[in-house]
Backbone as XML, in Angstrom:
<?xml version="1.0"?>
<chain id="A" units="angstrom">
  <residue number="1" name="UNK">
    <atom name="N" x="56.163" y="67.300" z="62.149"/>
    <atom name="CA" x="56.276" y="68.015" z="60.900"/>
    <atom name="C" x="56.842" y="69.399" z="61.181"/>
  </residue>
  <residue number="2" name="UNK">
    <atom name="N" x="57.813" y="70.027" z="60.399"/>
    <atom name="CA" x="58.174" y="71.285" z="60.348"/>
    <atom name="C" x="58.183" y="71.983" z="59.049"/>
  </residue>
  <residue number="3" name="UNK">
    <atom name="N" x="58.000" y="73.071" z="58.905"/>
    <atom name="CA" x="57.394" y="74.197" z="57.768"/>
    <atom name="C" x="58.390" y="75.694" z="58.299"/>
  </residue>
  <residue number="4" name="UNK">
    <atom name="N" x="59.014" y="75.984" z="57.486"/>
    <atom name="CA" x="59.744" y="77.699" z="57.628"/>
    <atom name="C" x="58.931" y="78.562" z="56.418"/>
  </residue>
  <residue number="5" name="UNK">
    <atom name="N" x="58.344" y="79.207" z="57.556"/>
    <atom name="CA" x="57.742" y="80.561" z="57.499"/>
    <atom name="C" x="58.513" y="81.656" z="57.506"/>
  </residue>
  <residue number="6" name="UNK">
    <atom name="N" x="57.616" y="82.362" z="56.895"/>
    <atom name="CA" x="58.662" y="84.077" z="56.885"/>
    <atom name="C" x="57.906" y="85.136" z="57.922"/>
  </residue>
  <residue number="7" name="UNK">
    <atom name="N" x="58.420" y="86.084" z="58.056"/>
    <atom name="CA" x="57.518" y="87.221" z="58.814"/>
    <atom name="C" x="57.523" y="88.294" z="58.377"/>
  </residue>
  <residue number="8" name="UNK">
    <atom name="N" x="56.334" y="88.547" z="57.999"/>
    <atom name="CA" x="56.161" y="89.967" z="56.685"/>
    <atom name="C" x="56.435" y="90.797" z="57.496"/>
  </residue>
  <residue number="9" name="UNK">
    <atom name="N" x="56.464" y="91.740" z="56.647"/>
    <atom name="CA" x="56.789" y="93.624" z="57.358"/>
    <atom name="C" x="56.154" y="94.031" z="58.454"/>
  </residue>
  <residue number="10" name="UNK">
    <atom name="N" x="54.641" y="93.593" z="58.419"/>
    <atom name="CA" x="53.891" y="93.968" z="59.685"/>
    <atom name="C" x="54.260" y="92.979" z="60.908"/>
  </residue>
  <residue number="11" name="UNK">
    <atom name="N" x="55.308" y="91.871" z="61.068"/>
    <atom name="CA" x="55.581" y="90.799" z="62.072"/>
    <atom name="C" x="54.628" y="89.976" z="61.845"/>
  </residue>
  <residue number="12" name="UNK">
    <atom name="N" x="53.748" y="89.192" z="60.832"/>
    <atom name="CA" x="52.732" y="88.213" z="60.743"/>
    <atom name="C" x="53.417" y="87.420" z="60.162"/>
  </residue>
  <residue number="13" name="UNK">
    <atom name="N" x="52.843" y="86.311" z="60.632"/>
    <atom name="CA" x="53.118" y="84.655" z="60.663"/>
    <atom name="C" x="52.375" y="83.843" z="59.584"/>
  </residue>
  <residue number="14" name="UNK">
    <atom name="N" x="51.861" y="83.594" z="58.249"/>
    <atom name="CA" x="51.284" y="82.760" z="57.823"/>
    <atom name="C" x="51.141" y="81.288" z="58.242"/>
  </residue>
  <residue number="15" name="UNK">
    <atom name="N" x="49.947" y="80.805" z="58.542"/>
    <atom name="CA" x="50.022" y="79.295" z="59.126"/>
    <atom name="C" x="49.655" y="78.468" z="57.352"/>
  </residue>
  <residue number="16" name="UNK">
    <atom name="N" x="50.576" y="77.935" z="57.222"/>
    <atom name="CA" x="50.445" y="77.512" z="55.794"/>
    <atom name="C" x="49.555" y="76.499" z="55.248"/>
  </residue>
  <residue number="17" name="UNK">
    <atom name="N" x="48.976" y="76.071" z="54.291"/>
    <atom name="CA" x="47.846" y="75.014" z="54.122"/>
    <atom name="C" x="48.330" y="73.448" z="54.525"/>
  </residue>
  <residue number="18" name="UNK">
    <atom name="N" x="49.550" y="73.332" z="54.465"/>
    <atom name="CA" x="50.196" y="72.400" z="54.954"/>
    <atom name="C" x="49.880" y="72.384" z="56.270"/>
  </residue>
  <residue number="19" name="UNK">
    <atom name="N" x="50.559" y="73.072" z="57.106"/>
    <atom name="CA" x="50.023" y="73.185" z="58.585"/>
    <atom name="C" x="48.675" y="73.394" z="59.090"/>
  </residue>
  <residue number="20" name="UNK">
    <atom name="N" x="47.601" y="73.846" z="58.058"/>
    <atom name="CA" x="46.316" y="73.951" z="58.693"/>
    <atom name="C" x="45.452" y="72.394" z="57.883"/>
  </residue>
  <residue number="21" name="UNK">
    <atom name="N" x="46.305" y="71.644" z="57.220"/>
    <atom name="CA" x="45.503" y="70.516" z="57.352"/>
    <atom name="C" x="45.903" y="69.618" z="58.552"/>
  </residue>
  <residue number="22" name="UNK">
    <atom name="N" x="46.916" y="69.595" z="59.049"/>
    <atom name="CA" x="47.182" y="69.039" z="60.531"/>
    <atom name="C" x="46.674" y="69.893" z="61.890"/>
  </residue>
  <residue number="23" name="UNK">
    <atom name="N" x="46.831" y="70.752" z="61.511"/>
    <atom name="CA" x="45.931" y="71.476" z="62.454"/>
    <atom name="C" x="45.162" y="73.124" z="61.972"/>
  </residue>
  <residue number="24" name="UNK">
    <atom name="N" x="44.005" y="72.552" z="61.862"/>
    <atom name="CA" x="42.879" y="73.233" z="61.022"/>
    <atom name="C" x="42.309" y="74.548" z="61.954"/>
  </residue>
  <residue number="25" name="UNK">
    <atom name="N" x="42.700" y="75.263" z="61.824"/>
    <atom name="CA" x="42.395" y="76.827" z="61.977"/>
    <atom name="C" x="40.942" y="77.661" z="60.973"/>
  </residue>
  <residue number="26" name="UNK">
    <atom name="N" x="40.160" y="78.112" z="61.977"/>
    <atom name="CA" x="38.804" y="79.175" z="61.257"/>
    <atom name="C" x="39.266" y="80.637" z="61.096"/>
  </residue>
  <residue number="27" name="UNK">
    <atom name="N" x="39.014" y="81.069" z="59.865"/>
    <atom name="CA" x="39.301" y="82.794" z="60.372"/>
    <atom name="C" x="38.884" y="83.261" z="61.302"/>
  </residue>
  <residue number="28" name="UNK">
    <atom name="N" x="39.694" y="84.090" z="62.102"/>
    <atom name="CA" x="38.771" y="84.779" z="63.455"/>
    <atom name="C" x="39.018" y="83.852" z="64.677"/>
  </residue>
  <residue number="29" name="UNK">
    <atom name="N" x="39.104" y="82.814" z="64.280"/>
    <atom name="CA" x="39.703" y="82.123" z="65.557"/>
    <atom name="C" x="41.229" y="82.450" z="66.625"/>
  </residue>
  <residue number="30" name="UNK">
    <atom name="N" x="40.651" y="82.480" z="67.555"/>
    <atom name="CA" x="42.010" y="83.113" z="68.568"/>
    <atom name="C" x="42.720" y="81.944" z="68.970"/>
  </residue>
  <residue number="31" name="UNK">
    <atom name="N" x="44.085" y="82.334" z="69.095"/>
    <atom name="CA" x="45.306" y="81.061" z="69.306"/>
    <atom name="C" x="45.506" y="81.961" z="70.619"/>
  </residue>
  <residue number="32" name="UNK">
    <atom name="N" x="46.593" y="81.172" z="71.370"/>
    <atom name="CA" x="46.698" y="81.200" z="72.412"/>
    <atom name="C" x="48.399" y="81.221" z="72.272"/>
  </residue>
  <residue number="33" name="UNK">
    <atom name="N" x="49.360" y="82.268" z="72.396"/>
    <atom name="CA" x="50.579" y="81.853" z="71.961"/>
    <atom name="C" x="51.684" y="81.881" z="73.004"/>
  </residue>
  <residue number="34" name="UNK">
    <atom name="N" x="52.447" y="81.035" z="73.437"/>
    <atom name="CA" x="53.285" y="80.872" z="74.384"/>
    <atom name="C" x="54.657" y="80.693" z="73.803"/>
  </residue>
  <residue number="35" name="UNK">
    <atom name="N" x="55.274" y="81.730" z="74.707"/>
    <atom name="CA" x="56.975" y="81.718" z="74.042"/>
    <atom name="C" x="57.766" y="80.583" z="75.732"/>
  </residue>
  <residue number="36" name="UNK">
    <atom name="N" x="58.649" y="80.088" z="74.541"/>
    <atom name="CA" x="59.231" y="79.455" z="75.771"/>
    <atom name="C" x="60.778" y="79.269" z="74.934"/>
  </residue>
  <residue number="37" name="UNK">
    <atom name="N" x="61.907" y="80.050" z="75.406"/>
    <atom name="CA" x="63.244" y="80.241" z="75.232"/>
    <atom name="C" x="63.104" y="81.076" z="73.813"/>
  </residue>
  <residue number="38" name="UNK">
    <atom name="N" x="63.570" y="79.825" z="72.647"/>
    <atom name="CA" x="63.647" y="80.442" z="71.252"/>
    <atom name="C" x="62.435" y="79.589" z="70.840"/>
  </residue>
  <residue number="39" name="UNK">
    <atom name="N" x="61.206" y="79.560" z="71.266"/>
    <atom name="CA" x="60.195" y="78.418" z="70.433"/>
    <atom name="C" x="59.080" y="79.518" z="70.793"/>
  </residue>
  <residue number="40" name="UNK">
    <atom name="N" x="58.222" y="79.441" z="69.810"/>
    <atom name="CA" x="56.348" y="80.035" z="70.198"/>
    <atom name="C" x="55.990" y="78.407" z="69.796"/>
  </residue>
  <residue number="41" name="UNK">
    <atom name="N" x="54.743" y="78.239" z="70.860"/>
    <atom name="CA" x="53.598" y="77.701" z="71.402"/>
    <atom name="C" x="52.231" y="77.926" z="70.550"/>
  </residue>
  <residue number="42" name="UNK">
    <atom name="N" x="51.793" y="77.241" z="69.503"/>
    <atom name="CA" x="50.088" y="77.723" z="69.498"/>
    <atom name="C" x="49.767" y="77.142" z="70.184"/>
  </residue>
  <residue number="43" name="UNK">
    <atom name="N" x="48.284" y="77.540" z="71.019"/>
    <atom name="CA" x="47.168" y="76.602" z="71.330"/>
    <atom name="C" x="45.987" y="77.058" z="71.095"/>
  </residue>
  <residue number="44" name="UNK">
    <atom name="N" x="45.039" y="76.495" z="70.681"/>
    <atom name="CA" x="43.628" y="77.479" z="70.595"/>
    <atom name="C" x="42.789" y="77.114" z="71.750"/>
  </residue>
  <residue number="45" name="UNK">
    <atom name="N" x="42.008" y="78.379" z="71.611"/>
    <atom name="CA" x="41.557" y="79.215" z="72.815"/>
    <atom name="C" x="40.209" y="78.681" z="72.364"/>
  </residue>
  <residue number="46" name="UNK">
    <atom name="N" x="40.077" y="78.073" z="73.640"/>
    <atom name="CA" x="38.214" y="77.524" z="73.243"/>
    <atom name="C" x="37.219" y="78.764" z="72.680"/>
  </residue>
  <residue number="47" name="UNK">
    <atom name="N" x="36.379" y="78.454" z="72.325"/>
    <atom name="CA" x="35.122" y="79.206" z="71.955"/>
    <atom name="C" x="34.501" y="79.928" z="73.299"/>
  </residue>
  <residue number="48" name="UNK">
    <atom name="N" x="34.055" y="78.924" z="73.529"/>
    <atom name="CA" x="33.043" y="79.297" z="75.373"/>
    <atom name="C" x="34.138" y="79.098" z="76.528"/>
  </residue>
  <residue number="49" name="UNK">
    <atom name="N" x="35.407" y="79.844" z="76.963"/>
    <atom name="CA" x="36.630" y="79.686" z="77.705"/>
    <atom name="C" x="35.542" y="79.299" z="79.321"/>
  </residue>
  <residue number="50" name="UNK">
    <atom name="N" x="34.111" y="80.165" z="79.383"/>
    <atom name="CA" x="33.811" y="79.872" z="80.732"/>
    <atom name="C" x="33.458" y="78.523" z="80.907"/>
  </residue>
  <residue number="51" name="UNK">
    <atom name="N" x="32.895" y="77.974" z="79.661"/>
    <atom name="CA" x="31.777" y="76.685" z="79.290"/>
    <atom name="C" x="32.803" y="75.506" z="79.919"/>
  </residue>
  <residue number="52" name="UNK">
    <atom name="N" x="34.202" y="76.110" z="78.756"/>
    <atom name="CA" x="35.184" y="74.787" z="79.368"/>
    <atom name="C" x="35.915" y="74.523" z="80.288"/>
  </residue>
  <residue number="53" name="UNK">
    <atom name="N" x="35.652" y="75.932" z="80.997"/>
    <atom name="CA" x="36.425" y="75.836" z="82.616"/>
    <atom name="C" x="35.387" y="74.822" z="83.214"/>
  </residue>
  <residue number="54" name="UNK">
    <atom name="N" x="33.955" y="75.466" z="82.912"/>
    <atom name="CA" x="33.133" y="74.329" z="83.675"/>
    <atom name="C" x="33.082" y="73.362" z="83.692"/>
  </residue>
  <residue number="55" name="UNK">
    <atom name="N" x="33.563" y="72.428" z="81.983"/>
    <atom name="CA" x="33.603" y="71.504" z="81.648"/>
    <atom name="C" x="34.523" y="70.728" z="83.231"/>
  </residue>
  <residue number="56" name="UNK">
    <atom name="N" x="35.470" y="71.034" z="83.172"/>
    <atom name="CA" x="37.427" y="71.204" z="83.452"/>
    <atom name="C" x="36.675" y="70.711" z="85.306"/>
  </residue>
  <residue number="57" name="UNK">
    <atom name="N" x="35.797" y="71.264" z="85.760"/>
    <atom name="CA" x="35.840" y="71.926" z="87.257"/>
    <atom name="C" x="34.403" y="70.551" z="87.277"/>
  </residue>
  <residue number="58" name="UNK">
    <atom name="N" x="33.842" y="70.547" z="86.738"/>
    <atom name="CA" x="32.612" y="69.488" z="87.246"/>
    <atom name="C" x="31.596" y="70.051" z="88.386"/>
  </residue>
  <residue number="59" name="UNK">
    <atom name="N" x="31.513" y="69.705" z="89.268"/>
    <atom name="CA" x="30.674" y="69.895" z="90.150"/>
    <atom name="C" x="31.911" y="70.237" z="91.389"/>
  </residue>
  <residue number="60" name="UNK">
    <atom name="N" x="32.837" y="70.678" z="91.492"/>
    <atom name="CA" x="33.776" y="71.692" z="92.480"/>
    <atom name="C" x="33.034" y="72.570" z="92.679"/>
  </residue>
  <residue number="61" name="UNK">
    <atom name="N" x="32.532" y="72.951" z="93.837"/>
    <atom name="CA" x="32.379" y="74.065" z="94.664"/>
    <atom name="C" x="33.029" y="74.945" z="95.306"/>
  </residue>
  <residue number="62" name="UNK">
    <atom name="N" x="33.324" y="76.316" z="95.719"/>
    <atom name="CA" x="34.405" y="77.171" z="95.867"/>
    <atom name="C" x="33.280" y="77.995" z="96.675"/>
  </residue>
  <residue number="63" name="UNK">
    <atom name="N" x="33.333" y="77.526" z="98.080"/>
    <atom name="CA" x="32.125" y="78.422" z="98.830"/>
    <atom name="C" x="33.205" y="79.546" z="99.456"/>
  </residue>
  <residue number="64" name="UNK">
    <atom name="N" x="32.537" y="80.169" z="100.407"/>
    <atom name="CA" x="33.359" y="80.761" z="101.542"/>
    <atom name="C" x="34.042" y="79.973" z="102.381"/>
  </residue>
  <residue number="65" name="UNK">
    <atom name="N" x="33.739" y="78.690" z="102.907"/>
    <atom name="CA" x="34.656" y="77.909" z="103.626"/>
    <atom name="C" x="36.030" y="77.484" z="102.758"/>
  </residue>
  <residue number="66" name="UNK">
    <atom name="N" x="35.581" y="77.130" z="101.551"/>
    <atom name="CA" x="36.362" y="76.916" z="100.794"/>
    <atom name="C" x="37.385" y="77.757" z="100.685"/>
  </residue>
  <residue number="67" name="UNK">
    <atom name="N" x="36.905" y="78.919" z="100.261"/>
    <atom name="CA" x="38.356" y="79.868" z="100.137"/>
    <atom name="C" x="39.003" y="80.434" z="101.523"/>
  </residue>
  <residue number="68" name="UNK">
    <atom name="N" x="38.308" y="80.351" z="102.638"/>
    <atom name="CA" x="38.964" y="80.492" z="104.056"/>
    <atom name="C" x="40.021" y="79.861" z="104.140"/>
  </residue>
  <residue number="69" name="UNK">
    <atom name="N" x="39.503" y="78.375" z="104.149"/>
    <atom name="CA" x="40.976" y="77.439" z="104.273"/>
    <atom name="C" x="41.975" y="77.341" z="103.043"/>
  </residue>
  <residue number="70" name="UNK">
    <atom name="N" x="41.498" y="77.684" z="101.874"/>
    <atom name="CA" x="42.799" y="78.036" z="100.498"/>
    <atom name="C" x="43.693" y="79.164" z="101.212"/>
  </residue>
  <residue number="71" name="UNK">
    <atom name="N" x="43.344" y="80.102" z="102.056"/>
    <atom name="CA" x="43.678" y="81.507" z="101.982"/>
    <atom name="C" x="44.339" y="81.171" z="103.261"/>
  </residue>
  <residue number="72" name="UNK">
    <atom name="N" x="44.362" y="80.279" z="103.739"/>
    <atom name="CA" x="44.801" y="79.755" z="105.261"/>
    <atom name="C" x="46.585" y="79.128" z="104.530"/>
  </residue>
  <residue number="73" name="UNK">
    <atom name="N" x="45.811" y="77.853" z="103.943"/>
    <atom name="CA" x="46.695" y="76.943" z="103.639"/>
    <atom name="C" x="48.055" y="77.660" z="102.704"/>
  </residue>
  <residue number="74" name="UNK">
    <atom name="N" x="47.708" y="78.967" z="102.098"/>
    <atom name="CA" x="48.134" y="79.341" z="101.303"/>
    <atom name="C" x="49.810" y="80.624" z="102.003"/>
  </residue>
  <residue number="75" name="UNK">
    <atom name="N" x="48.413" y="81.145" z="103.285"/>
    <atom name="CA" x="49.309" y="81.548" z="104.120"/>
    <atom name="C" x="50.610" y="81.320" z="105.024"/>
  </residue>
  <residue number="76" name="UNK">
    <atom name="N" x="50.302" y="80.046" z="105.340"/>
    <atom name="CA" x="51.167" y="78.813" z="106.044"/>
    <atom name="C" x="52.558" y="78.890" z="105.250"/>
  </residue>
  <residue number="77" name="UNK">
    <atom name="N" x="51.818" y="78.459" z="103.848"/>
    <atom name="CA" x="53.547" y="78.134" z="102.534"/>
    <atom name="C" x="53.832" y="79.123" z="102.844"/>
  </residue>
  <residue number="78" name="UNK">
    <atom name="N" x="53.374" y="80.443" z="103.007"/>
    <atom name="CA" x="54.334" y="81.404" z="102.434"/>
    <atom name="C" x="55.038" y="81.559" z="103.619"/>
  </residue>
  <residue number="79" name="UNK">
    <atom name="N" x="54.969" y="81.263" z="104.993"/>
    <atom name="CA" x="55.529" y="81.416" z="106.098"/>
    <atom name="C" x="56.596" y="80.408" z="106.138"/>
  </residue>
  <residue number="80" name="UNK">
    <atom name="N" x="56.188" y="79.580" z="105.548"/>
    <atom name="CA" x="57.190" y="78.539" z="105.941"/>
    <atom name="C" x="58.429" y="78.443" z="104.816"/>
  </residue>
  <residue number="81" name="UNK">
    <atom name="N" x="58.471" y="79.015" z="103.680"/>
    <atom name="CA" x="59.241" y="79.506" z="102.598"/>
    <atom name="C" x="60.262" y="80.690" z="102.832"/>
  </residue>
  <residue number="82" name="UNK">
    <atom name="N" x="59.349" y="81.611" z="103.486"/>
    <atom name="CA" x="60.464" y="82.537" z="103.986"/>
    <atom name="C" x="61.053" y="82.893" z="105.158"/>
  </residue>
</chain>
């Protein structure tokens, strides 16, 4: 579906009732907006962003060994890149 919007004086975007019955927006809710060439991106921005990283991560652990060898492995690429 596509919808042309205008952009008032202050640069705001109306998301129109058309577009918020396909994708339903709360006041106060934060979008997430990504430009890519001539296009913007919504996405919304979870509620609890830490809750759903956790969701995202499960039971991953990130000890000190852990980040030794990230910080190792990480070192290597960059040696071997330049």
């Amino acid at each position: 579906m596509s919808v042309i919007v205008q952009v008032d004086e202050r640069f705001r975007v109306t998301i129109t009732r058309r577009l918020r019955k396909i994708f339903p927006v709360s006041v106060g809710e934060k979008l997430y907006v990504v430009a890519s060439g001539d296009a913007l991106l919504l996405k919304r921005v979870p509620r609890d962003p830490a809750g759903r990283l956790d969701e995202i991560l499960g039971d991953l652990k990130f000890d000190r060994e852990s980040r030794r060898r990230a910080e190792g492995w990480l070192l290597k690429e960059m040696r071997e890149r330049s």
